[in-house]
C-alpha atoms as a printed R data frame, in Angstrom:
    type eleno elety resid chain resno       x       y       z
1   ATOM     1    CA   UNK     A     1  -7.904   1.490  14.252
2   ATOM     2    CA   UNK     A     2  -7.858  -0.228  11.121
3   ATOM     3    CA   UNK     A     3  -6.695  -3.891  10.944
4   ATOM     4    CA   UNK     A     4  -8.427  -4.982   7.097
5   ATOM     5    CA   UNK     A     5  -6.431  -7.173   5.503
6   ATOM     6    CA   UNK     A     6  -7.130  -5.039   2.355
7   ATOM     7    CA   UNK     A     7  -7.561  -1.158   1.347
8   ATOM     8    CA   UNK     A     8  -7.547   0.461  -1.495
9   ATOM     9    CA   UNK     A     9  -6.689   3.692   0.004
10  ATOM    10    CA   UNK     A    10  -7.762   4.348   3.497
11  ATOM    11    CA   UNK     A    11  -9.393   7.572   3.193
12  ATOM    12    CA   UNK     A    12 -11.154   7.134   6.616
13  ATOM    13    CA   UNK     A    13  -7.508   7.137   7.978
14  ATOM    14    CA   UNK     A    14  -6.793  10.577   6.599
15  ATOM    15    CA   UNK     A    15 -10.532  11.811   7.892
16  ATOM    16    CA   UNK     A    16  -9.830  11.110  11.146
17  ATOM    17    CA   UNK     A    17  -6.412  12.595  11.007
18  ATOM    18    CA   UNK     A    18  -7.645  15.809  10.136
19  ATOM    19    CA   UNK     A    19  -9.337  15.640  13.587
20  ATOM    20    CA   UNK     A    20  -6.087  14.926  15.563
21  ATOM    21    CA   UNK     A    21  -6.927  11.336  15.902
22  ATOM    22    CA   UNK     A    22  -4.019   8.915  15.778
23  ATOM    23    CA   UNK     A    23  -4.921   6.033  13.261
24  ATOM    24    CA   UNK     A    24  -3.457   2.687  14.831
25  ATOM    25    CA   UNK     A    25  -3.428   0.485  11.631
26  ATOM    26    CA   UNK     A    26  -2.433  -3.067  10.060
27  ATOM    27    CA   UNK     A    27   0.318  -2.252   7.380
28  ATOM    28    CA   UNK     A    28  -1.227  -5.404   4.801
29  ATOM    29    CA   UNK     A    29  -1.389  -2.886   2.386
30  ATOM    30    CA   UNK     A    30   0.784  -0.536   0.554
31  ATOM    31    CA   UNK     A    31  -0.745   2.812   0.897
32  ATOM    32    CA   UNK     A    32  -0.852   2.889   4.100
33  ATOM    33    CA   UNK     A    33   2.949   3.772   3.600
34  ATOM    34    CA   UNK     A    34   2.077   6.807   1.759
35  ATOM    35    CA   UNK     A    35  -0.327   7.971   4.553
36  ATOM    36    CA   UNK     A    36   1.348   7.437   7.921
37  ATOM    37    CA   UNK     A    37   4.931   7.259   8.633
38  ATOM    38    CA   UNK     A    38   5.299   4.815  11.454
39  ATOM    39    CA   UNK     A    39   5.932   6.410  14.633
40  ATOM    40    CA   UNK     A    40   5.509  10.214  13.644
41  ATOM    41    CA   UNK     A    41   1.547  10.418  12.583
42  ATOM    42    CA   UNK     A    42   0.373   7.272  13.763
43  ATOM    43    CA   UNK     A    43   1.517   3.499  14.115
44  ATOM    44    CA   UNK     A    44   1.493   0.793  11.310
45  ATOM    45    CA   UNK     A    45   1.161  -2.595  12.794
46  ATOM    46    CA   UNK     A    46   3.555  -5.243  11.225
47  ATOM    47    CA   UNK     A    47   2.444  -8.478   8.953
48  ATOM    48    CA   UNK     A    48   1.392 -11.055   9.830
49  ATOM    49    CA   UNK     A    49  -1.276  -9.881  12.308
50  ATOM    50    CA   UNK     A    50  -0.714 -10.112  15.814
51  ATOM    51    CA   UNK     A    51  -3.641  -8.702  18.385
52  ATOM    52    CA   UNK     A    52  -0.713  -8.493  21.009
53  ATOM    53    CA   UNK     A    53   1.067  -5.530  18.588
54  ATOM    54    CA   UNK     A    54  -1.935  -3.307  17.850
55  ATOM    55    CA   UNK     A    55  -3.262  -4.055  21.530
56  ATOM    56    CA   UNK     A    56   0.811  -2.798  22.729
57  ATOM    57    CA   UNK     A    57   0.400   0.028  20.518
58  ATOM    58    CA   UNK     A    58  -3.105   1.403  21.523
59  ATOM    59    CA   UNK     A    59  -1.623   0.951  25.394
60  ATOM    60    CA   UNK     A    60   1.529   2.660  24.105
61  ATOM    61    CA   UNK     A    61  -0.859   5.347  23.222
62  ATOM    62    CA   UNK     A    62  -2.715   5.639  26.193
63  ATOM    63    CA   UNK     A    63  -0.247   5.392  28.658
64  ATOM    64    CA   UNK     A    64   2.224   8.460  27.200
65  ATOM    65    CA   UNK     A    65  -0.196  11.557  26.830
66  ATOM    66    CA   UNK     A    66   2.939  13.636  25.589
67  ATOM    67    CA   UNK     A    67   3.872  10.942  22.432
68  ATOM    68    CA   UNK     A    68  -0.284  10.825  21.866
69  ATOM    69    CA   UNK     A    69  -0.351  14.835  21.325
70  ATOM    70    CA   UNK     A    70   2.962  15.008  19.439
71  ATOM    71    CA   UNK     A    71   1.536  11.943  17.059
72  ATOM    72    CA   UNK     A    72  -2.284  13.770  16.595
73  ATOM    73    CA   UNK     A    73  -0.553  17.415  15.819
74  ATOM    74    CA   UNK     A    74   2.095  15.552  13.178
75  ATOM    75    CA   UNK     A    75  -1.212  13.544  11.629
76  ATOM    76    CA   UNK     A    76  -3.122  16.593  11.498
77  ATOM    77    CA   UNK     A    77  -0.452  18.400   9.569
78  ATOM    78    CA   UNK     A    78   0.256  14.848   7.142
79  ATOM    79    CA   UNK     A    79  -3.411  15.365   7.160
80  ATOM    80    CA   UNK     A    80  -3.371  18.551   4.964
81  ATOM    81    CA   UNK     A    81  -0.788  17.114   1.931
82  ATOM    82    CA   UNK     A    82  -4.175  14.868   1.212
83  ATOM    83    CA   UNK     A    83  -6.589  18.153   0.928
84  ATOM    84    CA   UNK     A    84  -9.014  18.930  -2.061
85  ATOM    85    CA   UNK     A    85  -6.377  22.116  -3.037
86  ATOM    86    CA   UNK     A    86  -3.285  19.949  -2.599
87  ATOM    87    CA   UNK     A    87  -4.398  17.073  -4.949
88  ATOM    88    CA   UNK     A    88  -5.904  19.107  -7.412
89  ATOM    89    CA   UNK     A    89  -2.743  21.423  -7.353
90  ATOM    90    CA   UNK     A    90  -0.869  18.293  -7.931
91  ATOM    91    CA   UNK     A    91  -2.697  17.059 -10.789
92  ATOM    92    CA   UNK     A    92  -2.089  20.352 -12.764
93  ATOM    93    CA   UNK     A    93   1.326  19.876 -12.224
94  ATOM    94    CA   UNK     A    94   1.697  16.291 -13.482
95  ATOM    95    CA   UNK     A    95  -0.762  17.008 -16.099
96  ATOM    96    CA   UNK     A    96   1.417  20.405 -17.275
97  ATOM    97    CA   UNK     A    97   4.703  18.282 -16.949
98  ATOM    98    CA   UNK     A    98   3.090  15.905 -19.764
99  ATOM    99    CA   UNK     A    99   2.074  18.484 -21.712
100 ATOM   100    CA   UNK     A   100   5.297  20.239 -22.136
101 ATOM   101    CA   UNK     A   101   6.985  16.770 -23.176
């Protein structure tokens, strides 16, 4: 769970992912969105805060074994695009894109 009104980036989200956990988290920020999608890889609480949704959604999680495995194997894969390998291929990409211009 992470319910901060604030992140830069949640890298402890994408940790934990890599470990099959599914992150249960407050969407106050905006890359959050580029981390989870809602549903598949984990659940994004809406604004404003409300204990009731992430306390349905953890209990939504424990109560349906089969949607708690489906949602740790899809975070474990969304897991990977944020690897060492991937970012670094990425920024050689971007950087040779700008350097052909």
């Amino acid at each position: 769970m992470l319910t901060s009104d604030f992140e830069g980036f949640g890298l402890v989200i994408v940790e934990a992912m890599q470990f099959g956990v599914v992150p249960v988290v407050y969407g106050s920020y905006l890359a959050v969105y580029d981390i989870i999608e809602d549903g598949k890889n984990g659940i994004i609480t809406p604004m404003p805060y409300n204990i009731d949704n992430t306390v349905g959604s953890l209990r939504k999680l424990m109560d349906d074994s089969n949607l708690r495995q489906q949602m740790a194997t899809n975070a474990i894969v969304k897991a990977k695009k944020f690897s060492v390998d991937n970012v670094v291929n990425e920024w050689y990409e971007k950087i040779n894109q700008l350097t052909k211009q």
